[in-house]
C-alpha positions, 0 to 999 in steps of 0.5 A, spaced: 541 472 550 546 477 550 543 484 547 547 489 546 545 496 545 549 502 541 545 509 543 547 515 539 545 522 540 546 527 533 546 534 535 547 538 529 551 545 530 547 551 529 546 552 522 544 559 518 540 558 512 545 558 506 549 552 511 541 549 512 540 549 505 547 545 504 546 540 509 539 538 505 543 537 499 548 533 502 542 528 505 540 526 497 545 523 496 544 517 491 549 512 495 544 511 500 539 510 496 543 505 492 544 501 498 537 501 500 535 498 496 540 492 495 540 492 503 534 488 504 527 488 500 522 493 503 514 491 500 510 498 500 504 497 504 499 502 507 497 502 514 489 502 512 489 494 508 483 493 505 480 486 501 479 487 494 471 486 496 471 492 500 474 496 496 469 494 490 463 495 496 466 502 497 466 504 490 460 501 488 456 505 495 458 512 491 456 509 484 462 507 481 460 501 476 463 494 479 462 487 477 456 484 481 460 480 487 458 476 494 462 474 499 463 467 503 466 465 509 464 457 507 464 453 500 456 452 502 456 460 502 460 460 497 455 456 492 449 458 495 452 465 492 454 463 485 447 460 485 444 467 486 448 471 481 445 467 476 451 470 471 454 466 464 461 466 468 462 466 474 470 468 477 472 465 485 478 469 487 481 468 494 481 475 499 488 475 502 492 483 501 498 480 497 498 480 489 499 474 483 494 470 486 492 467 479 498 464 479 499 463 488 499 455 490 495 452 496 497 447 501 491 444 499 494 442 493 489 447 488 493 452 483 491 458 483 487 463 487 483 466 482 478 461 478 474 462 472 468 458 471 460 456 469 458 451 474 456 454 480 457 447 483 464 447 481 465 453 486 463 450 492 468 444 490 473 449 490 472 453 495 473 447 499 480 447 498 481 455 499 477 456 505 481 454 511 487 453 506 495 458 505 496 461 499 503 462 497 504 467 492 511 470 490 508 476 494 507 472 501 512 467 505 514 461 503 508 458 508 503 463 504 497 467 508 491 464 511 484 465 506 479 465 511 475 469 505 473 469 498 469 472 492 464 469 488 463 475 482 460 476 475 465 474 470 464 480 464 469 479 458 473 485 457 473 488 450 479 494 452 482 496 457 484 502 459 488 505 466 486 511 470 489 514 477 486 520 481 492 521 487 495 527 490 500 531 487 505 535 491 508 539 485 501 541 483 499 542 490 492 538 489 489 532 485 491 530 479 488 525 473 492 521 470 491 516 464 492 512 459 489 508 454 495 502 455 491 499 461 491 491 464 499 492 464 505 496 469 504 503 468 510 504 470 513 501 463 508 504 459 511 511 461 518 509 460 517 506 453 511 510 451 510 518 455 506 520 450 500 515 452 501 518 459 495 523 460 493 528 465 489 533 468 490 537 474 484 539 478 482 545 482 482 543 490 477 547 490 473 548 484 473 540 484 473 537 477 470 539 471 466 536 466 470 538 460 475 535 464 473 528 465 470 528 457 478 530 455 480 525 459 475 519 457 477 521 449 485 520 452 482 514 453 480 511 447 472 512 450 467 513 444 461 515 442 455 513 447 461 510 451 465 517 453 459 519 457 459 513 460 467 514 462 466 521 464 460 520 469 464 515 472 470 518 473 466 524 476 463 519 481 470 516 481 473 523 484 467 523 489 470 518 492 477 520 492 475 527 496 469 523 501 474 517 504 480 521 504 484 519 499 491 519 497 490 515 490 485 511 487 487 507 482 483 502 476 486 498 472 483 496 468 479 501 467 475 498 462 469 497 457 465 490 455 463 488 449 456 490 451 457 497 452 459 497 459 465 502 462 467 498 469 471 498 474 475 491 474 480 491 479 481 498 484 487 500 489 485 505 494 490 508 499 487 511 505 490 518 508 492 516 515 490 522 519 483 522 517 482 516 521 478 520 526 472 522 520 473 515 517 472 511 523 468 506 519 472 504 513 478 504 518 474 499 522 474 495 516 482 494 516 485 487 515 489 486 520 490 479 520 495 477 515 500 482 518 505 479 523 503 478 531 508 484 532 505 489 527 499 489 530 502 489 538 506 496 535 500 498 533 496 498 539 502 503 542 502 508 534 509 505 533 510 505 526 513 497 525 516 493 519 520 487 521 526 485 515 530 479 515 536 482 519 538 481 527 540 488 528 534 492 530 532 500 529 529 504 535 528 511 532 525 517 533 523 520 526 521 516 519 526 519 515 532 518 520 530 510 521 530 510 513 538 512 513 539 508 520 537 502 516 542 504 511 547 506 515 547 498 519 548 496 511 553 499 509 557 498 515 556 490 514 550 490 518 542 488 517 537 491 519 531 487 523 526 492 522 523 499 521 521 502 527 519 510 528 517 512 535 515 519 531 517 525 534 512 526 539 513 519 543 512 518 550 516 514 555 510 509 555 511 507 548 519 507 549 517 502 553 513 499 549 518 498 543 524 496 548 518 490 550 518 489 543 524 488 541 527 485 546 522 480 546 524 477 538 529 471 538 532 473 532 535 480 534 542 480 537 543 487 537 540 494 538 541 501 536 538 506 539 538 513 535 535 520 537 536 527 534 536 534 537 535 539 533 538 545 533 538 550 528 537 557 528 532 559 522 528 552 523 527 545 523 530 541 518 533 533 517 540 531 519 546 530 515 549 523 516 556 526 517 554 528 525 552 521 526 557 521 533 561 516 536 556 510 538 556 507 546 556 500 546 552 496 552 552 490 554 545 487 558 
């Protein structure tokens, strides 16, 4: 295989503050963020991934009301389990960490990753042809992802759903609350055609939330009478949780009651902060790693941040942000890009050489480019400007 490099050094002049100021204004440049997005189809993904049982294991060890659920690796396992849970209705959903499972295809043949049923002898026969078996949703690959998991839950009908989200919010410089009455669907499509359902509560970092707090968001939600209590004790137990895992956002939806006066967690999204790793050694032990690409992991191993695409002209950047705009730049110059790699600004040259075995090692990269960033301004750090992109040096290897 030829490989070519272009390497390219930006040196931005020095700057004053008013000038500073204008380069950042030039970076937002909407174009780009066009582009990006029809350049190639980036799916966002935590560096913590964790299964949608460990999830409600975690919700469930800080009290937070979820559905009663085992986990089996074997369809015997998996029918012994649906025999213990002794439930009216049993649901057997497939673990993997992409969504539209409901509607994913095995290659076994069965349809659907998620069964409703009140046999439990009918979830060992499923299992048999989940276990062992790929599944492809619209959120996976053509060859889908291997289910070495499932889980075998209490099934509990659902009279109302609601949507409820505590994340961190730079604007507020702490945690907010955010919920709506409209749950089970996108939130995203609520707020664009009905804001007014989209309520929120800003909590001090320091003085934690308050109950006045979780009682006015659990009427906002429609919760009632003895139900409202219930709601805002599990959305203080919910903010626990939030601030005792290092949490970025804790999202449930649906946030729901059942129509025997029950308020549930049905399903949960929790994203991790990736510099607490060193406090939360247990849950980062628990991180599902086998289902990203060989690669990723290998990337990981050095503290590269990986993402493969569909391109044949690979990254090699020292800096989230500049990657980003290098990935735009090989677009809109007719090029596509092979992956995401950020060395971080405090790489070491074994990690530069780790990255270089990486890349040269792919058979479908044909290119390489290499960017770097020196910054020089007088009042401080700030991003590049496209426009000092300099002249690339092309190497034949």
């Amino acid at each position: 295989m030829t490989l070519k490099v272009f390497w390219t050094s930006l040196r931005p002049p020095i700057l004053s503050q008013a000038q500073s100021t204008r380069a950042l204004r030039t970076m937002r440049c909407p174009a780009l963020l066009a582009a990006r997005s029809q350049a190639f189809q980036l799916t966002s993904r935590r560096w913590l991934n964790l299964q949608e049982y460990q999830s409600k294991k975690l919700m469930s060890d800080y009290g937070v009301k979820v559905q009663r659920f085992f986990v089996a690796d074997t369809a015997n396992e998996a029918l012994e389990a649906a025999k213990r849970l002794n439930a009216k209705e049993i649901v057997l959903k497939a673990q993997i960490l992409a969504g539209g499972r409901g509607k994913g295809v095995f290659h076994s043949g069965l349809k659907g990753g998620v069964h409703l049923t009140k046999d439990p002898n009918v979830v060992g026969q499923l299992a048999k042809q989940m276990i062992g078996y790929n599944l492809a949703t619209k959120q996976t690959l053509k060859e889908g992802v291997k289910v070495h998991k499932v889980m075998v839950a209490e099934a509990l009908d659902i009279a109302r759903e609601t949507y409820l989200a505590i994340l961190m919010d730079r604007s507020c410089n702490g945690p907010v609350l955010v919920g709506s009455p409209q749950g089970g669907v996108d939130i995203e499509e609520v707020a664009a055609s009905n804001p007014e359902l989209i309520f929120k509560e800003q909590i001090d970092i320091f003085e934690g939330i308050k109950d006045s707090q979780a009682q006015r968001m659990a009427e906002n939600l429609g919760f009632l009478g003895p139900l409202k209590n219930q709601a805002a004790d599990q959305i203080k137990k919910l903010y626990n949780l939030f601030l005792k895992v290092d949490a970025t956002q804790v999202e449930v939806n649906p946030f729901g009651e059942t129509p025997e006066g029950q308020v549930v967690c049905f399903d949960a999204k929790i994203n991790f902060d990736d510099n607490a790793e060193f406090r939360q050694k247990n849950i980062f032990a628990m991180d599902d790693k086998s289902e990203n690409e060989p690669i990723e992991n290998e990337a990981a191993r050095y503290d590269l941040k990986y993402i493969g695409l569909d391109g044949n002209i690979a990254c090699f950047v020292n800096g989230a942000g500049l990657a980003m705009a290098t990935c735009d730049i090989i677009f809109l110059n007719g090029g596509k890009p092979a992956n995401f790699l950020d060395l971080g600004g405090g790489v070491k040259e074994a990690q530069v050489y780790q990255a270089f075995k990486l890349l040269t090692a792919d058979p479908k990269i044909t290119f390489l480019f290499c960017v770097c960033i020196m910054y020089i301004f007088r009042s401080s750090s700030l991003p590049y400007s496209a426009k000092n992109l300099q002249p690339c040096l092309q190497v034949s290897l």
